[in-house]
FIGU-775630 format. One line per field, with one value per residue: y, x, z of N, C-alpha, C in turn; residue number from 0. Coordinates in Angstrom, 3 decimals, decimal comma. Layout:
BEGIN
ny	[Y_...]
nx	[X_...]
nz	[Z_...]
cay	[Y_...]
cax	[X_...]
caz	[Z_...]
cy	[Y_...]
cx	[X_...]
cz	[Z_...]
k	[NUM_...]
***
This chain:
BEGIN
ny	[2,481_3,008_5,281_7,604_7,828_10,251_10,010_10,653_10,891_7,984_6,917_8,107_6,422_3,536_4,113_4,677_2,016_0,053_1,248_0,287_-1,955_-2,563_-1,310_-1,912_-3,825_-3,251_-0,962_-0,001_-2,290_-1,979_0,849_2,649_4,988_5,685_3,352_2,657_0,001_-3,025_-5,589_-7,688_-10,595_-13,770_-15,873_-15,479_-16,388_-16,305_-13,812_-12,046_-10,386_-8,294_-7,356_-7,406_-5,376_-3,342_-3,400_-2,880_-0,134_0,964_0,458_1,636_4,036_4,418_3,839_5,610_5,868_7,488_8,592_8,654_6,339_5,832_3,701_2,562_0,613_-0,371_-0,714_-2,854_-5,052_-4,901_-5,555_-8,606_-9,772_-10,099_-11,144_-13,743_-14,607_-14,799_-17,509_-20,704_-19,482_-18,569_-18,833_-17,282_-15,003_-14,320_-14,194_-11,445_-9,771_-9,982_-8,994_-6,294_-5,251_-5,367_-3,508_-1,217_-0,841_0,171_1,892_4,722_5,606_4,055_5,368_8,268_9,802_9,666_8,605_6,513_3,104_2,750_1,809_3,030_5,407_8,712_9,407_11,789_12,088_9,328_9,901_11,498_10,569_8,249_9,311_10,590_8,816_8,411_10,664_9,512_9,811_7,238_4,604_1,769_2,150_3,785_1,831_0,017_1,497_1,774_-0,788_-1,714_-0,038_-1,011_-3,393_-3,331_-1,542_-3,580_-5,656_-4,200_-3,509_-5,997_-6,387_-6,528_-4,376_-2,521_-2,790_-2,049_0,737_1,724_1,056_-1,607_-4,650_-7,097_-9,977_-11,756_-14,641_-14,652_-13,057_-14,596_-16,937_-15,832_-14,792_-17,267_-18,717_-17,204_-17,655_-20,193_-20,306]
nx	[16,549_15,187_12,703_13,241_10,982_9,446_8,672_5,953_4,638_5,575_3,253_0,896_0,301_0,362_-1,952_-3,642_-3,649_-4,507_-6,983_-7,867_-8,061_-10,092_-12,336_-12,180_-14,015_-16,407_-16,872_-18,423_-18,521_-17,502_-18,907_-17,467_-18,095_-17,372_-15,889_-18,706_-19,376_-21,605_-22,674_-19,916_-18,882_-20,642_-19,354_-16,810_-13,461_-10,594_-10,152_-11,496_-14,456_-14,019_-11,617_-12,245_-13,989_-12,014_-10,014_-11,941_-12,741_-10,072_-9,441_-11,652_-10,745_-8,588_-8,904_-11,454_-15,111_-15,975_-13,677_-10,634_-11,928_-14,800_-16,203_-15,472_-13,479_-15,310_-17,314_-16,680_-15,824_-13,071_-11,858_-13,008_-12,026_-9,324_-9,540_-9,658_-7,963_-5,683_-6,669_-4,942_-2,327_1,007_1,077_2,596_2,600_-0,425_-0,472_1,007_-0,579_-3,025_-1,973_-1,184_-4,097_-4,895_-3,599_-3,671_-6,845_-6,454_-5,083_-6,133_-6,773_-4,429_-1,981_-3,112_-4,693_-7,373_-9,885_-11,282_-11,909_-10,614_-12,863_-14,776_-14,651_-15,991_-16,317_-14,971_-13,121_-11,901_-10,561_-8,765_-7,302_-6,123_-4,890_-3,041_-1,152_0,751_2,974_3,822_6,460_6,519_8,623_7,621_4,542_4,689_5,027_3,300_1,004_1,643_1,878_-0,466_-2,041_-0,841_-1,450_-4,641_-4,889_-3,769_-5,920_-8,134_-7,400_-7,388_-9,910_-12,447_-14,604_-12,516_-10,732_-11,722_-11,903_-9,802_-9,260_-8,572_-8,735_-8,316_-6,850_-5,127_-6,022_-8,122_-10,061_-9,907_-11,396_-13,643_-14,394_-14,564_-16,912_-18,951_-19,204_-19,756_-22,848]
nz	[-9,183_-6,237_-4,899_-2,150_0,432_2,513_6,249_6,898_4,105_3,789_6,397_5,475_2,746_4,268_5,715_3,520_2,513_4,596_4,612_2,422_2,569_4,908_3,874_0,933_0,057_0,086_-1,329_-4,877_-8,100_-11,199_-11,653_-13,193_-15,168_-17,541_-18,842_-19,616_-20,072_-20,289_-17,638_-16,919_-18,876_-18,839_-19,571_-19,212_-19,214_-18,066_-16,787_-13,763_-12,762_-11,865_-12,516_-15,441_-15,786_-15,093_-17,282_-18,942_-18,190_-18,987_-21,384_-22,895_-22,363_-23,211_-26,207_-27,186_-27,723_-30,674_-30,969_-32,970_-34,447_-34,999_-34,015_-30,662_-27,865_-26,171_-28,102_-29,813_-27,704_-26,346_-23,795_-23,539_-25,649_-25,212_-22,784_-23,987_-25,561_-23,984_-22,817_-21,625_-21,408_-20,686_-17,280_-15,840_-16,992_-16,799_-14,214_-13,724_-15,501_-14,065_-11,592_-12,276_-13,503_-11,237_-9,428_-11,383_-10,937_-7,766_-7,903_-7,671_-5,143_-3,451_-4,319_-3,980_-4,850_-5,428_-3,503_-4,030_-6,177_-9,424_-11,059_-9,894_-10,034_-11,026_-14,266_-15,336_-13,645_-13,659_-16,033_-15,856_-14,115_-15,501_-17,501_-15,880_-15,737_-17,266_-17,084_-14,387_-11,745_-11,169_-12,571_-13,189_-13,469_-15,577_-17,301_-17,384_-17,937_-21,080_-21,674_-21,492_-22,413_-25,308_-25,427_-25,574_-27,568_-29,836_-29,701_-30,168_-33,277_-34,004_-34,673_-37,159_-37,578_-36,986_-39,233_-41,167_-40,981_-41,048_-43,538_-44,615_-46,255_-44,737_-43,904_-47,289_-47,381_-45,967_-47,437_-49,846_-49,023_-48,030_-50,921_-52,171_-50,635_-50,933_-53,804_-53,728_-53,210]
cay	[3,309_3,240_6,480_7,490_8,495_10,263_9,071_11,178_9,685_6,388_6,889_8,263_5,261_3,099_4,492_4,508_0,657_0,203_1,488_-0,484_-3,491_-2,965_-0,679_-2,716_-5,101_-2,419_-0,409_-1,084_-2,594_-1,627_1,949_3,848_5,202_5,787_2,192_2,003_-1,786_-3,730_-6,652_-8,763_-11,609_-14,591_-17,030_-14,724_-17,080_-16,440_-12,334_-11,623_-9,511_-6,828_-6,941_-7,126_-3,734_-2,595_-3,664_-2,108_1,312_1,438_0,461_3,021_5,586_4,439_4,206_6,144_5,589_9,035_9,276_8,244_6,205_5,319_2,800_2,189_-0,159_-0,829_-1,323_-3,876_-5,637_-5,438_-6,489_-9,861_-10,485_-9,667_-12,742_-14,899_-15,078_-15,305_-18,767_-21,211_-18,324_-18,704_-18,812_-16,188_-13,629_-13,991_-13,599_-9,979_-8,612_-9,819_-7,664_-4,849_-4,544_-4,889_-1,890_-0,167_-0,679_0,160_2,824_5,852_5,398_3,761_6,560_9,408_10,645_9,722_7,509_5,068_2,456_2,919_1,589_3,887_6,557_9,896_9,557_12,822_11,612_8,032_9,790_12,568_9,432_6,848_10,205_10,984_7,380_8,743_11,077_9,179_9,244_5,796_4,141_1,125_2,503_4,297_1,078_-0,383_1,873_1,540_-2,276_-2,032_0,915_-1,919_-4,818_-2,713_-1,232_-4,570_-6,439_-3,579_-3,630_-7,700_-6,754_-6,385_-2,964_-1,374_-3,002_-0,767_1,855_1,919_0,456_-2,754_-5,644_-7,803_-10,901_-12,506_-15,712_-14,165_-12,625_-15,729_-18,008_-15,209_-14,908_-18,612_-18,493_-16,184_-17,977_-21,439_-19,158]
cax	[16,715_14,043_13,081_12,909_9,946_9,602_7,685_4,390_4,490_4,553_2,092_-0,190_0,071_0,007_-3,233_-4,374_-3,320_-5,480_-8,515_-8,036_-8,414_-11,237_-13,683_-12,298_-14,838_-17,583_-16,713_-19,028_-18,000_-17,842_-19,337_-16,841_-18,831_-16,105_-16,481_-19,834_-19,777_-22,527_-22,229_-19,123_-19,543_-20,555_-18,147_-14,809_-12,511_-9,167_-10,082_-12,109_-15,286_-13,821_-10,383_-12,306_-14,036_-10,639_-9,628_-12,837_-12,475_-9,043_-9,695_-12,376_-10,034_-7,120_-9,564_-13,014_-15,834_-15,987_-12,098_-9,742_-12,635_-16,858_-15,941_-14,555_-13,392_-16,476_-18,196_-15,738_-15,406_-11,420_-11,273_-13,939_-10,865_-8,026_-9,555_-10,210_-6,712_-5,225_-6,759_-3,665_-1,612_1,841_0,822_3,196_1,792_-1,671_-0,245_1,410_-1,436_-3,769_-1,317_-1,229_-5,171_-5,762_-2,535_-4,703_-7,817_-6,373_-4,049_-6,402_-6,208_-3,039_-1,141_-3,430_-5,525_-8,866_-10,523_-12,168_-10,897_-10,912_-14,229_-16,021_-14,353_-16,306_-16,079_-13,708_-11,383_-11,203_-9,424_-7,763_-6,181_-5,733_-3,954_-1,656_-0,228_1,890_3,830_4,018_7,437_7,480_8,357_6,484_3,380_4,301_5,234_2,039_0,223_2,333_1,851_-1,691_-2,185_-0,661_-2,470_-5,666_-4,782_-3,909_-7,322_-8,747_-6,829_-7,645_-11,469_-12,806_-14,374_-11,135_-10,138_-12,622_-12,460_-8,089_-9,406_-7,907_-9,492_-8,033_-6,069_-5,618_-6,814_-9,998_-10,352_-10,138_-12,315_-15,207_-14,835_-14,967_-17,840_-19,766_-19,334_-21,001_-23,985]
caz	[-8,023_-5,194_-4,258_-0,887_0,930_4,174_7,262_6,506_2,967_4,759_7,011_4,692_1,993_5,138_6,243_2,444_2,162_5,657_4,207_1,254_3,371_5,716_3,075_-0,168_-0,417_0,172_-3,084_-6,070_-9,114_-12,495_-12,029_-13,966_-16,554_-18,831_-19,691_-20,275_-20,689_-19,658_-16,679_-17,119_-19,696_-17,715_-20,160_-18,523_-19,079_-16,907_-16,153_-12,409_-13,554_-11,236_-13,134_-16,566_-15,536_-14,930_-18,758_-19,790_-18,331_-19,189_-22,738_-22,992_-21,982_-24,690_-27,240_-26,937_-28,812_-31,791_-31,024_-34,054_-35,369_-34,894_-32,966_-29,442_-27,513_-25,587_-29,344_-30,237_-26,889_-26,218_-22,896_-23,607_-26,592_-24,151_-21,675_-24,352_-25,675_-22,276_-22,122_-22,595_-21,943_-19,507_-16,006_-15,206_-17,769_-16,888_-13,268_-14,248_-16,234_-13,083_-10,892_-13,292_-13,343_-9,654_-9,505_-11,900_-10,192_-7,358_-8,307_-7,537_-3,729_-3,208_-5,301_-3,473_-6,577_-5,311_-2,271_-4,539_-7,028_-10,685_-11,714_-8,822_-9,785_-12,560_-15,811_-15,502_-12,348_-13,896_-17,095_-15,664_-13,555_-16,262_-18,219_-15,269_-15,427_-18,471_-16,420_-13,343_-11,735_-11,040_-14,163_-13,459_-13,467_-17,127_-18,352_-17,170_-18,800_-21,832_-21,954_-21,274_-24,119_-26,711_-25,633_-25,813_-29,155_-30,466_-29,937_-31,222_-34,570_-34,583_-35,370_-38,545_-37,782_-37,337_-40,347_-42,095_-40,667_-41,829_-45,253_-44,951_-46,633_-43,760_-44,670_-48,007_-46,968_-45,431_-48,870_-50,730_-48,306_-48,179_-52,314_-52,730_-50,398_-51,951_-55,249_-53,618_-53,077]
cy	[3,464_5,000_6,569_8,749_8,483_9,703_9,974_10,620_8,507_5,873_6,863_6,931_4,009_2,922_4,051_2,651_-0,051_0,182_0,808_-1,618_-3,276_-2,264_-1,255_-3,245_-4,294_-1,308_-0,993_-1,441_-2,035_-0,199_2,701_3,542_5,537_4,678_2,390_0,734_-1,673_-4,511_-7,723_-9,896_-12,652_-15,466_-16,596_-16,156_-17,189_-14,692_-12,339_-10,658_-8,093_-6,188_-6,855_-5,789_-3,030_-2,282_-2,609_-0,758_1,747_1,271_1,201_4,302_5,235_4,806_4,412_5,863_7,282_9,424_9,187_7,886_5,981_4,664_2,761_1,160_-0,835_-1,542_-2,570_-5,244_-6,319_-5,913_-8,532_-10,402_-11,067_-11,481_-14,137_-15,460_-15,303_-16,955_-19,709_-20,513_-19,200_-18,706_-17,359_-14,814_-13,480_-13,986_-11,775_-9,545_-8,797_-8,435_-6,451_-4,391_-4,048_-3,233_-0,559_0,269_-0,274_1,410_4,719_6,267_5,058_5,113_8,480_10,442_10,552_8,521_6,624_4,420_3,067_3,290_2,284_4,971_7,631_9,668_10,430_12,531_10,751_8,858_10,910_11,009_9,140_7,968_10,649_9,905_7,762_9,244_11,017_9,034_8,095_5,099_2,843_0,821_3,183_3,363_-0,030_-0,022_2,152_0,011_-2,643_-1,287_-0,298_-2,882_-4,280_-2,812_-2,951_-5,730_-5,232_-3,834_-5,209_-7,695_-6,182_-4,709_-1,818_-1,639_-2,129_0,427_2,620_1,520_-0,456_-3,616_-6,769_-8,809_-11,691_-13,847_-15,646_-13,811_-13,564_-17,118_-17,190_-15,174_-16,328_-19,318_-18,202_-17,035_-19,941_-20,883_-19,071]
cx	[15,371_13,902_12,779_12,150_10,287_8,748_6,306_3,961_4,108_3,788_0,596_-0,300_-0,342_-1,303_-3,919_-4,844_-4,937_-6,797_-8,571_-9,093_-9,397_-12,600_-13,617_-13,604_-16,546_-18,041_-17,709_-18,248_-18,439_-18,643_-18,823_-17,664_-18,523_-16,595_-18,135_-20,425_-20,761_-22,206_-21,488_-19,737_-19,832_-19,373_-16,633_-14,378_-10,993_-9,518_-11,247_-13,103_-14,538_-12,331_-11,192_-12,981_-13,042_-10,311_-10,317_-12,731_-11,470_-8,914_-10,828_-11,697_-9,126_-7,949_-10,746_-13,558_-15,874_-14,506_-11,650_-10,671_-14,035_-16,504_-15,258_-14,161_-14,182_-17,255_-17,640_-15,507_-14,250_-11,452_-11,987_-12,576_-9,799_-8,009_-9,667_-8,755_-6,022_-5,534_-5,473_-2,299_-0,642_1,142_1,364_2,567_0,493_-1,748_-0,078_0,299_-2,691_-3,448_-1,590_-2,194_-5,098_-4,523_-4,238_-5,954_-7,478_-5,810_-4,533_-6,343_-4,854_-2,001_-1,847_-4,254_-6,732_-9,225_-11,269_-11,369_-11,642_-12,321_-15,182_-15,441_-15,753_-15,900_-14,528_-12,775_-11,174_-10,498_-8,376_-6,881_-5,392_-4,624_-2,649_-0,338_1,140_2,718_3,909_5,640_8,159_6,992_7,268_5,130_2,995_4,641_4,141_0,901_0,293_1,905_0,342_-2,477_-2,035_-1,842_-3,726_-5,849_-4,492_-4,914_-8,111_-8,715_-7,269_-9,295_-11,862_-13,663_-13,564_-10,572_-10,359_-12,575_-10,711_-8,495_-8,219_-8,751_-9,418_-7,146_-6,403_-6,704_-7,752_-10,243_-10,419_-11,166_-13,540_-15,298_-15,339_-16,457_-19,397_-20,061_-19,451_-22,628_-24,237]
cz	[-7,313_-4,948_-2,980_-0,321_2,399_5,270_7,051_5,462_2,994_5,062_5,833_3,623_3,250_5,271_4,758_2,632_3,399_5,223_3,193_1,421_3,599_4,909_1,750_-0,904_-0,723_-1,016_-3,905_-6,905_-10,198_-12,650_-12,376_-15,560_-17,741_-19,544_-20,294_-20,785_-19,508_-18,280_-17,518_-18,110_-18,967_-18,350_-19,859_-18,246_-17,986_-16,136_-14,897_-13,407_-12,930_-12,233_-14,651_-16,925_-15,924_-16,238_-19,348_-20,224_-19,051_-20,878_-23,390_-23,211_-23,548_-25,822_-27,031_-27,833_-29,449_-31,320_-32,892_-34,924_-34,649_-33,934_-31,858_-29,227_-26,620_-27,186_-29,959_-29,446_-26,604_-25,552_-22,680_-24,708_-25,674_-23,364_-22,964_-25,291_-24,614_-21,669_-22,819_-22,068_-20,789_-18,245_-15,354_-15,942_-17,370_-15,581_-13,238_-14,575_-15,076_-11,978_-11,172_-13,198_-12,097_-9,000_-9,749_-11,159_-8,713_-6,542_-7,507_-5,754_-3,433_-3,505_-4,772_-4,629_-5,932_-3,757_-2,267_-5,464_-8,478_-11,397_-10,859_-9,442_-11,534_-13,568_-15,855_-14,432_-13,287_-15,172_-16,542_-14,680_-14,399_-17,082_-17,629_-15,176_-16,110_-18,104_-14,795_-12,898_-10,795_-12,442_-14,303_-13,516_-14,846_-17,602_-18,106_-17,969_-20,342_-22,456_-21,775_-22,721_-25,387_-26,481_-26,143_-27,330_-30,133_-30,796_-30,627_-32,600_-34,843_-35,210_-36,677_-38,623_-37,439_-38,807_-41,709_-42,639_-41,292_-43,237_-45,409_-44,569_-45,938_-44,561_-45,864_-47,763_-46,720_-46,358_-49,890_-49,759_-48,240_-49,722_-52,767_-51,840_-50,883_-53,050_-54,983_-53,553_-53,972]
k	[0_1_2_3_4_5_6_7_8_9_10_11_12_13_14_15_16_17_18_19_20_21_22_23_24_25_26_27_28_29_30_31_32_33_34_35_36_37_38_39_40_41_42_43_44_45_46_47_48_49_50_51_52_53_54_55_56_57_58_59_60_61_62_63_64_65_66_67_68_69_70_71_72_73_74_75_76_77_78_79_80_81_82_83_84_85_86_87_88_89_90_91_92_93_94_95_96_97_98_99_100_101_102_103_104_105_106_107_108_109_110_111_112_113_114_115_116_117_118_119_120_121_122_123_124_125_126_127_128_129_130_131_132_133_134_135_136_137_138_139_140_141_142_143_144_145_146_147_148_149_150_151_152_153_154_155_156_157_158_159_160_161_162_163_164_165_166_167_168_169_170_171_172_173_174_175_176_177_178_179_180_181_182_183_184]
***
Protein backbone atom coordinates (compact mmCIF):
# COMPACT_ATOMS: atom_id res chain seq x y z
CA UNK A 1 0.00 0.00 0.00
CA UNK A 2 1.49 3.43 -1.09
CA UNK A 3 0.70 5.95 1.22
CA UNK A 4 -0.57 9.08 0.21
CA UNK A 5 1.03 12.31 0.61
CA UNK A 6 -0.37 15.73 0.33
CA UNK A 7 0.85 18.54 -1.96
CA UNK A 8 3.05 20.37 0.81
CA UNK A 9 4.63 16.94 1.53
CA UNK A 10 5.40 16.94 -2.14
CA UNK A 11 6.64 20.06 -2.49
CA UNK A 12 8.73 19.89 0.35
CA UNK A 13 10.55 16.42 -0.65
CA UNK A 14 10.55 18.00 -4.12
CA UNK A 15 12.44 20.96 -2.96
CA UNK A 16 14.55 18.54 -0.63
CA UNK A 17 15.31 16.22 -3.81
CA UNK A 18 16.32 19.77 -5.68
CA UNK A 19 18.83 20.60 -3.24
CA UNK A 20 20.11 17.25 -3.31
CA UNK A 21 21.05 17.83 -6.84
CA UNK A 22 22.56 21.20 -7.14
CA UNK A 23 24.51 21.23 -3.35
CA UNK A 24 25.13 17.21 -3.49
CA UNK A 25 28.37 17.22 -4.79
CA UNK A 26 29.45 20.07 -2.40
CA UNK A 27 28.85 17.96 0.85
CA UNK A 28 32.01 16.44 2.41
CA UNK A 29 32.65 12.96 2.65
CA UNK A 30 33.13 10.65 5.27
CA UNK A 31 32.80 13.20 8.21
CA UNK A 32 30.45 11.31 10.32
CA UNK A 33 32.38 10.78 13.24
CA UNK A 34 30.47 7.97 14.43
CA UNK A 35 32.53 5.99 12.06
CA UNK A 36 35.67 7.02 12.89
CA UNK A 37 37.30 5.10 10.03
CA UNK A 38 40.16 6.38 8.43
CA UNK A 39 40.22 7.35 4.36
CA UNK A 40 38.54 4.68 2.28
CA UNK A 41 40.85 1.68 1.47
CA UNK A 42 42.35 2.46 -1.84
CA UNK A 43 42.01 -1.59 -2.95
CA UNK A 44 37.70 -0.91 -2.63
CA UNK A 45 36.86 -3.40 -4.69
CA UNK A 46 33.07 -3.01 -6.03
CA UNK A 47 31.94 -0.29 -2.93
CA UNK A 48 32.28 3.88 -4.02
CA UNK A 49 34.49 5.35 -1.05
CA UNK A 50 31.43 7.59 -0.44
CA UNK A 51 29.08 4.45 -0.16
CA UNK A 52 31.84 2.60 1.96
CA UNK A 53 31.62 5.62 4.48
CA UNK A 54 28.05 4.97 4.40
CA UNK A 55 28.76 1.07 5.45
CA UNK A 56 31.19 2.42 7.91
CA UNK A 57 29.03 4.80 9.81
CA UNK A 58 26.28 2.58 9.71
CA UNK A 59 28.30 -0.29 11.00
CA UNK A 60 29.64 1.83 13.74
CA UNK A 61 26.26 2.59 14.80
CA UNK A 62 25.03 -1.36 14.79
CA UNK A 63 27.99 -2.30 16.49
CA UNK A 64 30.07 0.35 18.57
CA UNK A 65 33.29 -0.02 19.71
CA UNK A 66 32.89 -0.84 24.18
CA UNK A 67 29.22 -1.96 23.18
CA UNK A 68 28.51 -5.86 23.55
CA UNK A 69 32.24 -6.37 23.19
CA UNK A 70 36.10 -4.39 23.04
CA UNK A 71 35.77 -4.36 19.76
CA UNK A 72 33.78 -2.52 17.05
CA UNK A 73 33.17 -2.54 13.85
CA UNK A 74 35.52 0.13 12.86
CA UNK A 75 38.33 -2.20 14.86
CA UNK A 76 37.53 -5.11 12.80
CA UNK A 77 36.97 -3.38 9.46
CA UNK A 78 33.25 -4.64 8.47
CA UNK A 79 32.57 -2.56 5.76
CA UNK A 80 36.47 -3.27 3.94
CA UNK A 81 34.96 -7.29 4.47
CA UNK A 82 31.46 -6.38 3.23
CA UNK A 83 33.30 -5.01 -0.33
CA UNK A 84 35.55 -7.69 -0.47
CA UNK A 85 33.00 -10.43 -0.58
CA UNK A 86 30.80 -8.57 -2.93
CA UNK A 87 33.51 -9.17 -5.52
CA UNK A 88 31.99 -12.00 -7.85
CA UNK A 89 28.84 -11.26 -6.27
CA UNK A 90 25.29 -11.13 -8.60
CA UNK A 91 25.17 -7.97 -10.42
CA UNK A 92 21.81 -7.37 -9.20
CA UNK A 93 22.73 -7.65 -5.43
CA UNK A 94 25.60 -5.49 -5.53
CA UNK A 95 23.13 -3.17 -7.48
CA UNK A 96 20.51 -3.21 -4.33
CA UNK A 97 22.99 -2.85 -1.57
CA UNK A 98 24.55 0.19 -3.83
CA UNK A 99 20.90 1.65 -3.77
CA UNK A 100 20.38 0.91 -0.18
CA UNK A 101 23.67 2.84 0.87
CA UNK A 102 23.22 5.85 -1.32
CA UNK A 103 19.16 5.70 0.39
CA UNK A 104 21.03 5.56 3.54
CA UNK A 105 23.42 8.14 2.79
CA UNK A 106 20.98 10.02 1.63
CA UNK A 107 18.17 9.30 3.86
CA UNK A 108 18.72 12.26 6.35
CA UNK A 109 17.60 14.95 3.85
CA UNK A 110 15.39 13.19 1.61
CA UNK A 111 13.23 11.84 4.66
CA UNK A 112 13.48 15.52 6.41
CA UNK A 113 15.70 14.59 9.54
CA UNK A 114 18.58 16.76 8.75
CA UNK A 115 20.02 18.99 5.61
CA UNK A 116 23.11 16.98 5.20
CA UNK A 117 23.83 13.35 4.20
CA UNK A 118 24.75 10.70 6.59
CA UNK A 119 28.46 10.90 6.74
CA UNK A 120 28.19 14.95 7.36
CA UNK A 121 25.95 14.53 9.73
CA UNK A 122 27.08 14.67 14.35
CA UNK A 123 27.99 11.88 15.82
CA UNK A 124 24.52 12.37 17.83
CA UNK A 125 22.07 13.24 14.65
CA UNK A 126 23.85 10.46 12.57
CA UNK A 127 22.55 7.86 15.40
CA UNK A 128 19.55 9.35 16.54
CA UNK A 129 18.85 8.95 12.52
CA UNK A 130 20.33 5.56 11.83
CA UNK A 131 18.00 4.60 15.28
CA UNK A 132 14.82 6.14 13.84
CA UNK A 133 15.12 3.85 10.72
CA UNK A 134 13.65 1.05 13.08
CA UNK A 135 10.40 2.71 13.46
CA UNK A 136 10.10 4.24 10.19
CA UNK A 137 6.65 3.92 8.69
CA UNK A 138 7.83 3.01 5.50
CA UNK A 139 8.69 -0.53 5.70
CA UNK A 140 11.33 -0.35 3.24
CA UNK A 141 13.44 1.67 4.97
CA UNK A 142 13.00 -0.87 8.26
CA UNK A 143 13.89 -3.60 6.14
CA UNK A 144 16.89 -1.79 4.93
CA UNK A 145 18.01 -1.28 8.02
CA UNK A 146 17.23 -4.77 9.00
CA UNK A 147 19.25 -6.22 6.07
CA UNK A 148 22.00 -3.93 6.59
CA UNK A 149 22.06 -4.69 10.65
CA UNK A 150 22.69 -8.61 9.47
CA UNK A 151 25.12 -8.12 6.88
CA UNK A 152 27.06 -5.89 9.32
CA UNK A 153 26.68 -8.30 12.19
CA UNK A 154 27.69 -11.11 10.03
CA UNK A 155 31.25 -9.88 8.90
CA UNK A 156 31.68 -9.03 12.20
CA UNK A 157 31.05 -12.56 13.63
CA UNK A 158 33.43 -13.87 10.49
CA UNK A 159 36.57 -12.30 12.45
CA UNK A 160 38.51 -14.00 14.76
CA UNK A 161 38.23 -11.25 17.42
CA UNK A 162 34.65 -11.76 17.83
CA UNK A 163 35.36 -15.25 17.97
CA UNK A 164 37.10 -14.52 21.23
CA UNK A 165 35.46 -12.39 22.54
CA UNK A 166 32.01 -15.32 22.37
CA UNK A 167 34.77 -17.98 23.33
CA UNK A 168 34.71 -19.78 20.27
CA UNK A 169 37.76 -21.55 19.16
CA UNK A 170 36.54 -20.89 15.54
CA UNK A 171 36.39 -23.81 13.14
CA UNK A 172 37.66 -27.29 13.59
CA UNK A 173 39.70 -27.25 10.65
CA UNK A 174 41.35 -23.92 11.69
CA UNK A 175 42.04 -25.79 14.90
CA UNK A 176 43.69 -28.63 13.36
CA UNK A 177 45.78 -26.67 10.61
CA UNK A 178 47.08 -24.05 13.38
CA UNK A 179 47.87 -27.33 15.83
CA UNK A 180 49.63 -29.13 13.08
CA UNK A 181 51.36 -25.92 12.46
CA UNK A 182 52.54 -25.27 15.56
CA UNK A 183 53.88 -28.78 15.84
CA UNK A 184 56.26 -28.17 12.46
CA UNK A 185 57.73 -25.40 14.60
Amino acid sequence: MIPEIDRRTFLRGATGAGALLVFGGALPLGACVLAQASDPPPDLAVLSPRAWATLACFADHAIPRGGAFEAGASDVGVAGLVDGWLVGADSRLVTDLRRGLALLEWGPLLLGFAARPLTALPPESAGAYLASLTTSRLGFVRQLHAALSELCLLAFYSTRSAWRAIGYDGPIVLGLAESVELERR
